[in-house]
C-alpha positions as CSV (number, residue, x, y, z in Angstrom):
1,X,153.4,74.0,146.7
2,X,156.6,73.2,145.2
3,X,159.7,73.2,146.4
4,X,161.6,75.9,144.2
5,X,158.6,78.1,144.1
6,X,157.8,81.2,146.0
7,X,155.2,80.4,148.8
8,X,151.8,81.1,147.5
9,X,149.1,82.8,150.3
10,X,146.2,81.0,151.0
11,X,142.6,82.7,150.2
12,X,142.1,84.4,153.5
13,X,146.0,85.6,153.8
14,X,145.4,86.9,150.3
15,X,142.5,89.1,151.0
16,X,144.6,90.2,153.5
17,X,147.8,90.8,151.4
18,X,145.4,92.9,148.6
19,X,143.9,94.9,151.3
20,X,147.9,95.4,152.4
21,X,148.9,96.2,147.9
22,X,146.0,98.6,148.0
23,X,146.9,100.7,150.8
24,X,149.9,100.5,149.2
25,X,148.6,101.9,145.9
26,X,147.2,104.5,148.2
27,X,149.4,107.3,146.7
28,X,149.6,106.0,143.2
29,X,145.1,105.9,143.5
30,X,144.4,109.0,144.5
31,X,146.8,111.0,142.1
32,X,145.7,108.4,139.5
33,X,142.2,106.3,139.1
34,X,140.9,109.0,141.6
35,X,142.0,112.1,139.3
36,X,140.6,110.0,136.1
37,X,136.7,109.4,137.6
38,X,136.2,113.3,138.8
39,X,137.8,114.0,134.9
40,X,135.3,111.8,133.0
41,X,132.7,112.4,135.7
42,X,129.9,114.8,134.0
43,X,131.4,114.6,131.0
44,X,128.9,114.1,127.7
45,X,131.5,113.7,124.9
46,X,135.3,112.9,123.7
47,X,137.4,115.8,122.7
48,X,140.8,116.3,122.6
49,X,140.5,118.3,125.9
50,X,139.9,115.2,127.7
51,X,142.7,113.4,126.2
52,X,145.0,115.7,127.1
53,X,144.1,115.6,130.7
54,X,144.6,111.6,130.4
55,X,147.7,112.2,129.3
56,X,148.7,114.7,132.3
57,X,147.1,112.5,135.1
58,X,149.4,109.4,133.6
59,X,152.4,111.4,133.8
60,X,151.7,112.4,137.1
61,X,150.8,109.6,138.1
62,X,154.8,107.7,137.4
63,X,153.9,106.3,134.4
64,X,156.0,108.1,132.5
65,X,156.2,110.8,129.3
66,X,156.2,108.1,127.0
67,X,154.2,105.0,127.9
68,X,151.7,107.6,129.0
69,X,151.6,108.9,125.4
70,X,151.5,105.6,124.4
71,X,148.5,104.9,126.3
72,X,146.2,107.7,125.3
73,X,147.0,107.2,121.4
74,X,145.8,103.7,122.0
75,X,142.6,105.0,123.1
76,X,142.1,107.6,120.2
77,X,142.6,104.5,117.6
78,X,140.1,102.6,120.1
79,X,137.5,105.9,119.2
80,X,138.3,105.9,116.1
81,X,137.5,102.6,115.5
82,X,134.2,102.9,117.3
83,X,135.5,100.4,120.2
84,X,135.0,103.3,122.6
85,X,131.4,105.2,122.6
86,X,131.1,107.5,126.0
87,X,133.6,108.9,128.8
88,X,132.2,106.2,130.7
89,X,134.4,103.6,128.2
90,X,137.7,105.4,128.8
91,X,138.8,103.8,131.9
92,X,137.5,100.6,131.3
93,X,139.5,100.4,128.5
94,X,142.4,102.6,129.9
95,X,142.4,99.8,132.6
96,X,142.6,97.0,130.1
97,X,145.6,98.3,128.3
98,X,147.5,98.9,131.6
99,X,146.6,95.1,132.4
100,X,147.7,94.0,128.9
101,X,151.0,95.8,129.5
102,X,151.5,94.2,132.9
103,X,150.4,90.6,131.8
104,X,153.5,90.7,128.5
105,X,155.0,88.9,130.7
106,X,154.7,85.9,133.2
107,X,154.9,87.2,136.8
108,X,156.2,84.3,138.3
109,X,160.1,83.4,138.0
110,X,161.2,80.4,135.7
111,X,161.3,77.2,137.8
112,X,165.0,76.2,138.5
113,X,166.0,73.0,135.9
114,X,169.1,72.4,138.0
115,X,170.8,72.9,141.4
116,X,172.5,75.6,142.4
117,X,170.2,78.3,140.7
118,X,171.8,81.2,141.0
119,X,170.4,84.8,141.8
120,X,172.5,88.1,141.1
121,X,170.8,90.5,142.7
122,X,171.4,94.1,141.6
123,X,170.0,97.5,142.9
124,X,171.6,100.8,144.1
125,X,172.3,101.4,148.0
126,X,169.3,102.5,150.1
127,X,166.6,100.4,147.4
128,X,165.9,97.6,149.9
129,X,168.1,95.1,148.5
130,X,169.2,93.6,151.3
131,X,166.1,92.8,152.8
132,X,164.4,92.0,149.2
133,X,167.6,89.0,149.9
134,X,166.3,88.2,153.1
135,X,163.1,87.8,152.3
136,X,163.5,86.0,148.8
137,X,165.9,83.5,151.1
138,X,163.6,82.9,153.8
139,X,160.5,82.0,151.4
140,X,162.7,79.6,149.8
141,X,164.2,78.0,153.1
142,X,160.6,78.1,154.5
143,X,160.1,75.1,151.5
144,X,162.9,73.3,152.4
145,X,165.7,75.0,149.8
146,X,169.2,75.1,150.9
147,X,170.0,78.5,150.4
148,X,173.2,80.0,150.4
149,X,174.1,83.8,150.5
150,X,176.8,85.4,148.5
151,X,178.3,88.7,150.4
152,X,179.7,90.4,147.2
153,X,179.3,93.7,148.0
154,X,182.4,94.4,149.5
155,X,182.8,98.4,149.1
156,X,180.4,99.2,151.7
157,X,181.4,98.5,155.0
158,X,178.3,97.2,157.1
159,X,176.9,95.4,153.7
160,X,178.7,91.8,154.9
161,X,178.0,92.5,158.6
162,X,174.1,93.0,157.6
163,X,173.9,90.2,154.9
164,X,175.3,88.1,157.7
165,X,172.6,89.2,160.3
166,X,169.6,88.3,157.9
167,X,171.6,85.0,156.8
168,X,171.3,84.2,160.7
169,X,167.9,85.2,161.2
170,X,166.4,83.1,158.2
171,X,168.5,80.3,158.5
172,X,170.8,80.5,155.2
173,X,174.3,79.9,154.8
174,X,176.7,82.6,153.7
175,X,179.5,83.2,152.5
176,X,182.3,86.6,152.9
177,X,185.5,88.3,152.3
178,X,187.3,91.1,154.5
179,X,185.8,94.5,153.4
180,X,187.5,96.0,150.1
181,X,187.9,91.8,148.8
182,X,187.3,91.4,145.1
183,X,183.5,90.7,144.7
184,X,184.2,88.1,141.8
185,X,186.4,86.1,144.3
186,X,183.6,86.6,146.3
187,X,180.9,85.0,144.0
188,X,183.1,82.5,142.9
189,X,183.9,80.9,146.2
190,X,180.2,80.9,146.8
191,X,180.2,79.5,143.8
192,X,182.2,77.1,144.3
193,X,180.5,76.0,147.9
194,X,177.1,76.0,146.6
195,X,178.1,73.3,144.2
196,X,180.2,71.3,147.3
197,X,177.2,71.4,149.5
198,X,174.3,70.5,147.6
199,X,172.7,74.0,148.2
200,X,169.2,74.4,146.1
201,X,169.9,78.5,145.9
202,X,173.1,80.4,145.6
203,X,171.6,84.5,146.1
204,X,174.3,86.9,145.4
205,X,174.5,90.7,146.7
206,X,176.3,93.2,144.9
207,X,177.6,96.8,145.5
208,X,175.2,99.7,144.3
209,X,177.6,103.0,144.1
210,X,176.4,104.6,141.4
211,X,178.4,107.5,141.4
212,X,181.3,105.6,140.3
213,X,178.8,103.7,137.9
214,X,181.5,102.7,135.0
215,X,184.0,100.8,137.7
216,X,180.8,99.5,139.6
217,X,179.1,97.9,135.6
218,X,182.4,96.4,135.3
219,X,182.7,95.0,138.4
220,X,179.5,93.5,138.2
221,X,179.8,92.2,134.5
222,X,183.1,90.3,136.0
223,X,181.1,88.7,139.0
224,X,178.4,87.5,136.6
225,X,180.9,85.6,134.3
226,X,182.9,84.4,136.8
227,X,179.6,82.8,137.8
228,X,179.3,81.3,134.5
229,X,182.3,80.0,134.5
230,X,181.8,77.7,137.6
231,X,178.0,77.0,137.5
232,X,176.6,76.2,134.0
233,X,174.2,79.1,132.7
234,X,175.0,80.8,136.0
235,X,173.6,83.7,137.0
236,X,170.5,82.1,136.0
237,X,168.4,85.2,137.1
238,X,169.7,88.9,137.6
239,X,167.3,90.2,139.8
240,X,167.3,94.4,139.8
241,X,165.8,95.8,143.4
242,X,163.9,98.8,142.8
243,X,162.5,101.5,145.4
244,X,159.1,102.1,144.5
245,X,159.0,105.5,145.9
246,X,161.7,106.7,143.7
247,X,159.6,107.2,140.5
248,X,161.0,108.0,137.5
249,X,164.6,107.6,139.0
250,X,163.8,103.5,138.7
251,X,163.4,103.6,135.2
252,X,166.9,105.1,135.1
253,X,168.1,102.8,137.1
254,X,166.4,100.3,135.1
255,X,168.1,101.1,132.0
256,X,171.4,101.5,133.2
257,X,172.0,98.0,135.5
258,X,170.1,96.2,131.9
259,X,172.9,97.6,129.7
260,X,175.3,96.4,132.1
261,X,174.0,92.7,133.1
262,X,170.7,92.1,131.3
263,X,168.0,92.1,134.2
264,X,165.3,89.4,133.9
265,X,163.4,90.8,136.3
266,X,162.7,93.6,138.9
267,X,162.0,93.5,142.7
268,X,160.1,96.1,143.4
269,X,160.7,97.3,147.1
270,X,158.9,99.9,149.4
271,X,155.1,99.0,148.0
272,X,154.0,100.0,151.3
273,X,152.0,103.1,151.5
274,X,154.2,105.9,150.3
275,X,155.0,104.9,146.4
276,X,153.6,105.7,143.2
277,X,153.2,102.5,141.6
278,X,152.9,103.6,138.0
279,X,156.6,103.4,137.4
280,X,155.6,99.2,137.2
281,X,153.7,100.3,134.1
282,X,157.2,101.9,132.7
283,X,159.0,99.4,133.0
284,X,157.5,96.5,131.6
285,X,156.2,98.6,128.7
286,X,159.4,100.8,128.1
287,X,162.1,98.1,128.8
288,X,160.6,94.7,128.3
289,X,161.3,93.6,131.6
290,X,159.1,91.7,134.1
291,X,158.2,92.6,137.2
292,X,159.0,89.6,139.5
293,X,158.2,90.6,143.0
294,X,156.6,93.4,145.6
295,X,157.8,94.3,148.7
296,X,154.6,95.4,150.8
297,X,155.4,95.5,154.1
298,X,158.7,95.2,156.4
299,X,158.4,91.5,157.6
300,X,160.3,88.9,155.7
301,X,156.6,87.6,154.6
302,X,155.8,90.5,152.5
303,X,157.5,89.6,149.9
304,X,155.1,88.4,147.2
305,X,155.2,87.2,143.4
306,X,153.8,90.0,141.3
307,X,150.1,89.6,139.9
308,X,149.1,91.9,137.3
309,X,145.6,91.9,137.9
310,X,145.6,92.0,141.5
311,X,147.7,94.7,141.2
312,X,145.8,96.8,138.4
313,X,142.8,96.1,140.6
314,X,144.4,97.5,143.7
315,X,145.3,100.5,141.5
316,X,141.7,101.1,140.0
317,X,139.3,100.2,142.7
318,X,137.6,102.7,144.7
319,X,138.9,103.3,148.5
């Protein structure tokens, strides 16, 4: 294991952690892989029938109007083309373009090239954000990294006061204003420390009122380039948090924080039991962006580097 890496479960822990992402799929299975075996079950032949009910069971399922549509033309070509002979071969190969989707990109972050790396972290309030912090802090000080925490979301009043507690708790440094302090002033005196004591990580939190969105876009283009401006290539991830049980709602979400900041990548929070996971699918295949991380459970172990084909597995497997 390397330092700047994200702790990696060994095999026994990891049966246990996909046990853990399936029950967290639980929602997303039934209304999904469940739905599409009692669909092809019994069924002889392909018609446009069966299509169609694809089509609804994707939409349902999170995945979206779109990518959905997207999904089941792929198949047709695949019939047309005589790659796909029975009922039987439609969620094999339904699977395999979900997988294909998820694996555009690589799941695991890009390995820092120099010290401080910095970390913007984005996401609207109530999305686990904070803890998605805490957790990405204390993997990363469980190595050995000097990490250093970045208060920036100064609108909210108990957002220092709880950014402090986790700092405590895992071990990090941190850094804050008064409540209602400019967040760029903010980020660049923690910044500015991170580079004056040798820390490995500087992770910045940010506001996430989205109904003043333009004030809050602008506010947080301004504490990315005053993050530029005193570390090289600073932020050198912009990390959007994402509650998984908010569906459709995260690929808005998605959209709007990338127009504003550029995301390359997405946490995705809350993977615990309640959410329907096919909004992963959405993303990746509607905006381009990579899923970096899970969130499966409340302890600051759970979160996890994202694996496409543990997760599609977790998704398709029977329960």
């Amino acid at each position: 294991m390397t330092k700047n890496s994200i702790a990696q479960p060994q095999p026994n822990e990891k049966a246990g952690l996909f046990k853990r992402l399936k029950d967290g799929l639980s929602k997303s299975r039934e209304m999904f892989a469940s739905s599409i075996r009692r669909t092809l079950a019994g069924r002889t032949r392909i018609d446009e029938s069966l299509f169609e009910d694809l089509e609804r069971i994707l939409i349902e399922a999170d995945i979206g109007v779109e990518t959905s549509l997207k999904l089941v033309d792929g198949l047709r070509d695949e019939l047309r083309q005589g790659q796909i002979e029975s009922p039987e071969d439609l969620g094999s190969h339904l699977k395999q373009r979900i997988a294909d989707i998820l694996k555009t990109h690589p799941g695991v972050p890009p390995a820092p090239v120099s010290t401080p790396h910095v970390i913007l972290v984005a996401g609207v309030n109530g999305s686990g954000k904070t803890t998605t912090i805490a957790k990405l802090a204390a993997q990363l000080k469980s190595q050995g990294n000097r990490v250093l925490l970045a208060a920036a979301d100064t609108f909210r009043a108990a957002a220092a006061e709880q950014l402090d507690h986790w700092a405590d708790r895992v071990g990090a440094e941190i850094v804050k204003h008064r409540q209602g302090s400019d967040p760029a002033a903010v980020a660049f005196d923690a910044a500015e420390a991170a580079v004056a004591r040798g820390c490995d990580y500087l992770i910045v939190d940010t506001a996430g009122r989205l109904h003043t969105k333009t004030n809050l876009m602008e506010e947080l283009k301004k504490t990315s380039r005053v993050l530029g401006k005193k570390i090289d290539g600073a932020p050198h991830q912009t990390l959007l948090v994402l509650d998984a049980t908010t569906g459709q709602n995260g690929l808005s979400q998605a959209r709007l924080f990338t127009e504003a900041l550029g995301i390359t990548g997405i946490a995705l929070a809350k993977l615990d039991g309640t959410a329907k996971g096919g909004i992963v699918i959405a993303i990746q295949e509607q905006l381009d962006i990579p899923v970096r991380f899970i969130g499966i459970g409340e302890t600051l172990e759970d979160l996890r580097d994202f694996d496409p084909d543990e997760f599609v597995d977790a998704l398709f497997q029977e329960t």
